[in-house]
Each structure stands twice: as C-alpha cells, then as structure tokens.
N, C-alpha and C positions, 0 to 999 in steps of 0.2 A: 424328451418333451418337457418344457416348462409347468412346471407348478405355484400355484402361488401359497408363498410362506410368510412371515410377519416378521417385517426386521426388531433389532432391538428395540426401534424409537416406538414401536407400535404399526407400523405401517406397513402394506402390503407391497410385497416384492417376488417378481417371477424369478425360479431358477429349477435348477434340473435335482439339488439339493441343497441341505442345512448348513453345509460345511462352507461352503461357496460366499452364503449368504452370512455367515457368521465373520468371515475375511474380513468381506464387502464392510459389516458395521463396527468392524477394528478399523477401519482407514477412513472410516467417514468419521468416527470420532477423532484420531490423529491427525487429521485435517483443521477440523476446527479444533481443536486444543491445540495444533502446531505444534505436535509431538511426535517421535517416533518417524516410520519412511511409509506412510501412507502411499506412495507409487507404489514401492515393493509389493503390499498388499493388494491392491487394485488388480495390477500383474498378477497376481498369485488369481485373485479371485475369479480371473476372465481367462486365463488360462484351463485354470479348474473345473470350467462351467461356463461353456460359451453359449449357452441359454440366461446366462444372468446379464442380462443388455445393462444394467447398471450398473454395472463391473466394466464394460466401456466407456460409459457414458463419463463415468468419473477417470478413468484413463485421460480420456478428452480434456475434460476438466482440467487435472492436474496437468495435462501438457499446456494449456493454455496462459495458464499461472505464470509459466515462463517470461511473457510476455514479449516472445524474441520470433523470428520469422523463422529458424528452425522448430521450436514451437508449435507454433502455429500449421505448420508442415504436417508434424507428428499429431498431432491433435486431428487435422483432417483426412489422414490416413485410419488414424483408427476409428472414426465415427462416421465420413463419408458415404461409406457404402449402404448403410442403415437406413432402412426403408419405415419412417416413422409410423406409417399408416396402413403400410405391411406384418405389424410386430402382433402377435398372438400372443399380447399380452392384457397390461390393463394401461389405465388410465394413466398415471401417475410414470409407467418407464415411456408412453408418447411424447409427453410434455417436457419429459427428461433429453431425449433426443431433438425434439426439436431445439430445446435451449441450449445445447452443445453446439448445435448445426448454426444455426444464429451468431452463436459466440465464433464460429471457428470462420464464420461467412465474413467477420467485424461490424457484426450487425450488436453493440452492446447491448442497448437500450430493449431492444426485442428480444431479446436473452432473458433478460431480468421478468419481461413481460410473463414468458411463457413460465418461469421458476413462479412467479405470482400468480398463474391459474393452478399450479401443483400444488400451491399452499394454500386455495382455496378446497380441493378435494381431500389433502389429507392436511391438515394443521402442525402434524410432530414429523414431517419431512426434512428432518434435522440437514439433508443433502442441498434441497432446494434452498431452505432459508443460508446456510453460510454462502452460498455460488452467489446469491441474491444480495445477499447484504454486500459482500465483495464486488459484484458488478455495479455498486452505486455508488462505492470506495472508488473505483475506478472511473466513472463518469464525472464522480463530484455531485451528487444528488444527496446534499446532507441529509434530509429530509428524508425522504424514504429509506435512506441509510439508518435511519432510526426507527421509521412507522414499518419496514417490513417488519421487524423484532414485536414492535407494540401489536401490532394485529394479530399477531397470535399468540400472545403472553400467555391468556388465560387459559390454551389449553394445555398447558403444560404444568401439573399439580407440581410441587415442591417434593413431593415423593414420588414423580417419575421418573426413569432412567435420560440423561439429557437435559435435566432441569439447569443444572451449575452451567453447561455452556449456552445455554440460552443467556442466560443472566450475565454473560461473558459477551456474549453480542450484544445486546439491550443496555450492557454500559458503556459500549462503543459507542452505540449511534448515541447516547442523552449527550455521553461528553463531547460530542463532533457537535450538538445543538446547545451547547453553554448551558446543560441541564447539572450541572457540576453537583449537587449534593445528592441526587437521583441517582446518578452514574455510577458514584462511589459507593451507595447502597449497593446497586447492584453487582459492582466487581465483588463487594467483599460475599457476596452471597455467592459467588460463582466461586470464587479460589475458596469457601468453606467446604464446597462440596469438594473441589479436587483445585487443591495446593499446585498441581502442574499443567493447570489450564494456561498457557501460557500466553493465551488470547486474551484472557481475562487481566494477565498479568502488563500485560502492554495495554490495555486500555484502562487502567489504575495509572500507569505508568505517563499516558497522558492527560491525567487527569489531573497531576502533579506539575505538568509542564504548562499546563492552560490556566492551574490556579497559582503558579508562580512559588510553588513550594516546595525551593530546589532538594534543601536540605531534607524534607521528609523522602522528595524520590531517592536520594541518593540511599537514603540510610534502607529504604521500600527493596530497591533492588537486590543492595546488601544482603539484607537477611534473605531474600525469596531466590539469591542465586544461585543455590542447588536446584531449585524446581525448573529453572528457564533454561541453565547454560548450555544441555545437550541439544535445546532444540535447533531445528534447520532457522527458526527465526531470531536466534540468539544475537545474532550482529545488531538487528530494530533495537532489543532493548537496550545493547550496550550502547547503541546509536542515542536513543532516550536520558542515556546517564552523560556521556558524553555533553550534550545540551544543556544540562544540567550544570556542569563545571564552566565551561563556557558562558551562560549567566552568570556565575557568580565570581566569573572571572578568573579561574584556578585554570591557565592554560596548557601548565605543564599534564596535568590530568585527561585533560581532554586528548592530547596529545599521544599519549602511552596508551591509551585508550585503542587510538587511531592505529599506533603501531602493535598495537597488541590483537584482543580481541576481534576488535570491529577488520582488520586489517594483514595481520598475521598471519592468516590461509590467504591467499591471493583467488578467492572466489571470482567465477566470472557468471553470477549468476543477476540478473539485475534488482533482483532484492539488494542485494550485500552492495552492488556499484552505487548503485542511487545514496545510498546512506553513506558512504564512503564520500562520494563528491560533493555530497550536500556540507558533512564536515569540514571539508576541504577548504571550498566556498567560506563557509561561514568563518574560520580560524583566517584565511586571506582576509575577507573583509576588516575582523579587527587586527590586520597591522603584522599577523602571525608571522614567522619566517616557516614555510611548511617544506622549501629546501626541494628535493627530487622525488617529494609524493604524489606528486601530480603528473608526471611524466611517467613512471613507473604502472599508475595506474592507465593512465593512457594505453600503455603498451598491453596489457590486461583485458581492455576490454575490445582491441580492434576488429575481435571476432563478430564483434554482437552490435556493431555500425554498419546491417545489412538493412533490407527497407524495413518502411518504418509501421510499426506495429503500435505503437506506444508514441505519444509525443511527451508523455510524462517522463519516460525513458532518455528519449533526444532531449531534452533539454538537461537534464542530469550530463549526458554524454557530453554537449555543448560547456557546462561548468569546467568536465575535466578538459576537457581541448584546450580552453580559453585560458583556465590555469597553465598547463602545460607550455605556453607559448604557439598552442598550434592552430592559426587562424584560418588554416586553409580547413581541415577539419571541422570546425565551425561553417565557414559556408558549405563544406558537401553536405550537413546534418540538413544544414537551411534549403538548400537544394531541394534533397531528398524530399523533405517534409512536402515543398511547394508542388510536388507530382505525386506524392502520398493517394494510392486508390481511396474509394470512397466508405461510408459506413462511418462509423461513432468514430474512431480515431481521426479522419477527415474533417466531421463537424469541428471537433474541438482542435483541431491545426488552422481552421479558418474562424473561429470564434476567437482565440486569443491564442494560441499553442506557437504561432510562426512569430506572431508580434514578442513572447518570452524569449522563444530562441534567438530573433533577433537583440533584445533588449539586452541580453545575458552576454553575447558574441560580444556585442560593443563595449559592454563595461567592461571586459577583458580586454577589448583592444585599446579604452583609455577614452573612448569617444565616450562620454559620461552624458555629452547631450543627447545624443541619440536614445541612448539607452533609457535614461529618462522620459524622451518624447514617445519609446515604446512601450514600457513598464508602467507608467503613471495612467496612459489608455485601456491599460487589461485589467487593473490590478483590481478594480469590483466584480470581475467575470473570469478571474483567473481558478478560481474553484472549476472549469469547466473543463480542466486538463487531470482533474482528479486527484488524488494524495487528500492528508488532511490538514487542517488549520498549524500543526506543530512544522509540515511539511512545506510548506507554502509561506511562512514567516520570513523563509527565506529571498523574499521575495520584497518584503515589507523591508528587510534589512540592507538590500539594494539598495534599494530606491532611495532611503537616506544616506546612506554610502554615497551616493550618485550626487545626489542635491550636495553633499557636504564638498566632494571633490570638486563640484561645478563651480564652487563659490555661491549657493544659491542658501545663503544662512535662510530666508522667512520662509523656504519651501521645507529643508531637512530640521526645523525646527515643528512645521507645523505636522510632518510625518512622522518625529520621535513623538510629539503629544499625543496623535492619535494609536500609535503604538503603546507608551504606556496608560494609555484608558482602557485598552482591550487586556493590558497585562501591569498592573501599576508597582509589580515585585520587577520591572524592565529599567526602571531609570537609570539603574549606574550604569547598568551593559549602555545603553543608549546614548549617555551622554559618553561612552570613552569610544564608541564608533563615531560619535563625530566628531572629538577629537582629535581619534587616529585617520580620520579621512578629511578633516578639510585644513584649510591654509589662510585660515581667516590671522 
C-alpha cells in the first residue's frame, strides 16, 4: 500500500517506501541537469516499487523525449493502462498522469496545461516544471517557456535543495526572450551551485550565440568541458561551439568538430541527427565541401523516417536527404507529413511545418524559387515547429542563400540587414554567404 513521503524538492509523493522515492529524485535531478542515465533510474525506481506511479510517469516521459514513433510506442505501453482517477493517491501523481497521457495521445499543448495545474498545487515540482518548460521548447511558445520558471521563482529560497537548476531553466527561457543580461545572471547562479548543471551550461552557451560573442563561448566551453562532455547531451554543446567557428569563419574547426565529437559515435538518436544535419546544412550553405557526410548520415538515420511524431525532426531528416542527393526521400518525409494524424504535431505541419519541408527539399534540389516563395511565407511563424532562435537561424540563412543563388541582390541584401540587426557580430559570416552563393 502507497504512503505518502516527501521528495527531495519538498513535495509529496506516493510510494510503498523511501528507497524508491530517493531513485525517483536522482533521475529527476539527471534529467534536468542532463546528467548521468536518469532512465536507468526511473527503471530501477518502478521496478522497485510499483506503487510509486511517478517512477512511470517519468518512464513515459523520458520515452517520449525520443521523439520517434518507437518512442512514442513505449511511452504508451508504460502509462496507458493508468487509471488517472482510479489512483489512491494524491493530487499532484493525477496531474502527472494525465500530462503523460496527453503527451503520449500528441496532445502537446494540453500536456503542459495539466504540468501547469501541478505547479499550482505544489510550486517546487522540480518534475512538472522541466516536462513544462520542455513542452514549450517543443511547441515554440517562447513565452511561457520563460513565464513557467517566472511564476514560481519565488518559491524557491537560494538555500533550497534545486535552487541552481531552477536558475538553469529561468536562464533558458530570459535568453530565448532577448533577456540577455538577466539570462546570464541567472546561469551563472545556476553552475555556482553545481558546475555540471549542464542545462545551465547550454543556455549560457546560447547566450554567447545570441550576443555574438564567439570567442568568449568558445574559450566558456573550453574551460567548463570537464563538467558537460559525459553527458547524453554533450553533442548540443559541441553543436554550440561548432557555431561558433563557423561565425567566425574557422571551417576547418567546425569540421573536426563534425567528424569528431558531434559525429564520431554514429548516434541514431534525434537529439544528436538534428545537430548533425543542422551543421551539415549550415557548412553546404557557405560553399563547404562536406564530401560523403551526408550520405553516411543518411544511412544512420533510415530507421527513425517512420511516421511522423515531430516535424521539427522531418525537417532536420529532409536537410540530410537533400544533402545526400536523395530527392525521393524528401518527398516520402513531405508525403508522410501531409497524412500526419492529428494533435500539436499536425497543427504545426499545417501552420508552417509542410511549407519548411517543402522550402528545404527545393533548395536542395536547385529550385531556389520555390523554396523562396515557401520559406519567405513561414519564416514569422516558423517558431511554431519548435527549437530555439540559435536553431531556426538556420532558416534565416537559407533564405539568403536562396535570394543570393536566384539572382535576387535587393531581397538577399535586405535579409542579411535584417539578420545582422538581430545579431550585428553576423556581418562577415553574412556578406561571405552571399558571396559564396550568388553570381552577381
């Protein structure tokens, strides 16, 4: 029989015992600090103690994270059966279930809903708020991707346990809102408390990318790359530094980078592909010769081009295809997408998600008007596919690529301007992509 005990953050939690529940808040902190194998633990803790529903819940969760239709599979095997309103427990593991059930239905938006009445019952729900802020990373709701952290800052003293990662999210969402001197307050409060917050350390990390200050990220990464490089999200930041050389124009770096780090395990998980094909992408755009990385990765990911769960995903998938020469591939993604079932990934394939994939195919295939006439349509509403502002530049960098190849000098001219007004450390990278892309 379930009792209720108090996790670490302070909050009440059903379980059969302490040891269970002690698991359970080692994998909810390696979660959000993006440390350590927080599944392993989950596992452990639901095995241990299958009265601890939130030792599933978070199962769920991290299957979900996947972002892949096998995923999504497993996620609904382990939370399906769970009778929300059946549970003999309390408030806080209902709310919990329902927001797996929601997420595992592709219901996003109502997901986040219900993590947002759990954060009105208990405030230091350290479980709720990361799922929370992560499902508005994933919708593209920059906004709340911030105000979930801000609404319950206060209850979190600076001498509670979970204070540093709080402050590790809350400078996520400032720097996703152009809050740049806020943001950085707050990472560096957060890696004070623990150096291997490495959530904390990726959003320092773009905070270096959004104020155009290659050379401080690069040197940021350097020193703090004992604390990041074991983790599962180590590829992001090498992804980050990457970026970084690339700016400033150091290709050979970026490059080694690719073949090394970011690249060198042939992960097939779509964290690590997206970062991968984004580089890809971006190194093609200025002129790169990137040779048989794009075919190679092709072959890497044919597993995970089942339906579509993600369009943030398919479109990444679409970069590698297009690079690769494989056009037919490209239209099966566009295919897929246009019968894609419904829910938050459906909105955002009909919002602007089909129009990207289309845009993205075409610049690959040389049709630069097209892909113009579909990129230039999205590109105010393209946050609606998810990722952040560092992620989606990629996009901005098209589009003048596009104008440049078309011959369209007053359009790729008036799109570098508006690129370096959002980022004014852009100009060289900007003027050698057009450049390396047009024929004026």
């Amino acid at each position: 029989m379930a009792h209720a005990f108090t996790d670490r953050w302070g909050c009440p939690v059903f379980a059969a015992g302490q040891q269970a529940v002690d698991l359970l808040d080692e994998a909810v902190a390696q979660l959000v600090s993006l440390s350590g194998d927080p599944m392993t633990l989950a596992d452990e803790a639901a095995t241990r103690d299958p009265e601890l529903v939130l030792a599933r819940v978070l199962q769920g969760y991290l299957a979900l994270y996947a972002g892949s239709a096998s995923g999504l599979q497993r996620a609904r095997a382990l939370v399906g059966d769970l009778d929300p309103w059946g549970l003999e427990t309390g408030e806080r593991e209902l709310l919990h279930v329902l927001a797996v059930q929601s997420w595992a239905d592709g219901e996003w938006e109502r997901a986040a809903s219900f993590l947002e009445r759990a954060l009105l019952h208990e405030s230091r729900d350290l479980l709720a708020l990361k799922v929370a802020q992560d499902l508005y990373f994933f919708i593209g709701n920059q906004e709340d991707l911030r105000d979930v952290v801000e609404r319950i800052f206060g209850a979190w003293p600076s001498d509670r346990p979970g204070y540093g990662y709080v402050c590790g999210m809350y400078a996520f969402g400032l720097e996703e809102n152009g809050q740049y001197e806020a943001a950085e307050e707050q990472a560096r409060r957060a890696l004070e408390q623990n150096p291997r917050d490495v959530w904390a350390v990726h959003a320092q990390a773009h905070i270096f990318e959004m104020e155009g200050a290659q050379r401080l990220g690069v040197a940021f990464l350097d020193r703090s790359v004992d604390d990041w490089s074991s983790s599962y999200f180590a590829t992001h930041n090498w992804w980050h530094r990457a970026l970084y050389h690339l700016e400033l124009r150091e290709v050979d770096e970026a490059l080694a980078l690719y073949d090394g780090p970011i690249r060198g395990t042939r992960s097939t998980e779509w964290l690590d592909v997206d970062d991968a094909a984004s580089l890809l992408w971006r190194l093609h755009l200025f002129g790169v010769d990137i040779g048989d990385r794009a075919r190679t990765l092709l072959e890497d990911v044919e597993g995970l081009l089942e339906d579509p769960v993600s369009v943030f995903n398919d479109w990444h998938a679409v970069m590698i295809a297009g690079l690769a020469g494989a056009p037919e591939v490209c239209e099966e993604l566009i295919v897929l997408n246009q019968s894609a079932s419904g829910g938050t990934n459906r909105r955002a394939i009909e919002a602007a998600g089909l129009q990207l994939l289309e845009g993205f195919a075409a610049f690959a295939d040389g049709d630069t008007t097209r892909a113009l006439h579909r990129l230039v349509a999205i590109e105010p509403k393209a946050h609606i596919v998810g990722g952040s502002h560092a992620q989606r530049d990629v996009i901005d960098l098209t589009l003048i690529a596009a104008a440049a190849r078309s011959g369209d000098a007053p359009l790729a001219e008036a799109l570098f301007a508006t690129r370096v007004e959002r980022r004014p450390t852009a100009k060289a990278s900007g003027l050698e992509l057009i450049r390396t892309n047009s024929h004026w």
